[in-house]
C-alpha positions, 0 to 999 in steps of 0.5 A, a space after each residue: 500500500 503507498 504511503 497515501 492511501 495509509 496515511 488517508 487510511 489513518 486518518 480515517 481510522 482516527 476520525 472514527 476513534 475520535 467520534 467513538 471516543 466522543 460518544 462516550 464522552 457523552 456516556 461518561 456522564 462527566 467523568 463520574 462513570 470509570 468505564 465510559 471515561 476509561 473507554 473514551 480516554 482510550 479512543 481519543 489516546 488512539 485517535 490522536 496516534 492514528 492522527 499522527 500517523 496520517 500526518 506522515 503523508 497528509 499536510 497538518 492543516 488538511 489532515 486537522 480539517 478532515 478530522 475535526 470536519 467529518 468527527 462533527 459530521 459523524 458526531 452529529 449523526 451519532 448524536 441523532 442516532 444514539 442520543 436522540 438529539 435533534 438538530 435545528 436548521 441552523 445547525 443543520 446549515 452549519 455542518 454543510 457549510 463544514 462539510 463544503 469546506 473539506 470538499 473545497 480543500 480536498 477537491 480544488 487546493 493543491 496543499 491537499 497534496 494528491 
């Protein structure tokens, strides 16, 4: 496998360990349950070395919006899908706008680096 396709494979491996380890942020209840907070320590400590992994071959700046863009997606989803939480029109706006920053980024700038 060449060094991009790993990278983007980190990435994407870190993005679902950050969102992951977000959900049970949630469950950890403020940090007042040891086996949620354990987990989500775990997932983030996980995400964060995948994430380094990816910056091997991924710019920084690509790299961090990928990941904090697509994490609010899927975090957003999770959050509808497990939680049960809406989203108003604005924040539904918000998201989109976030997500067509990353296609912008990785479509029409050169500093995605592919």
């Amino acid at each position: 496998m060449n060094a991009t396709v790993s990278a983007y494979a980190a990435l994407a491996a870190a993005i679902l360990c950050e969102v992951t380890g977000t959900a049970f942020l949630q469950k950890s209840e403020q940090f007042t349950r040891p086996g949620p907070t354990l987990t989500m320590a775990l997932f983030y400590t996980a995400s964060f070395y995948l994430l380094s992994l990816a910056l091997r071959a991924v710019p920084l700046g690509v790299a961090y919006a990928i990941w904090s863009g697509l994490g609010i997606v899927l975090t957003a989803i999770v959050g509808m899908a497990v939680f049960r939480q809406t989203l108003d029109a604005g924040a539904l706006i918000g998201i989109g706008m976030i997500v067509g920053g990353v296609i912008v980024l990785n479509v029409f700038s050169r500093t995605a680096g592919h």
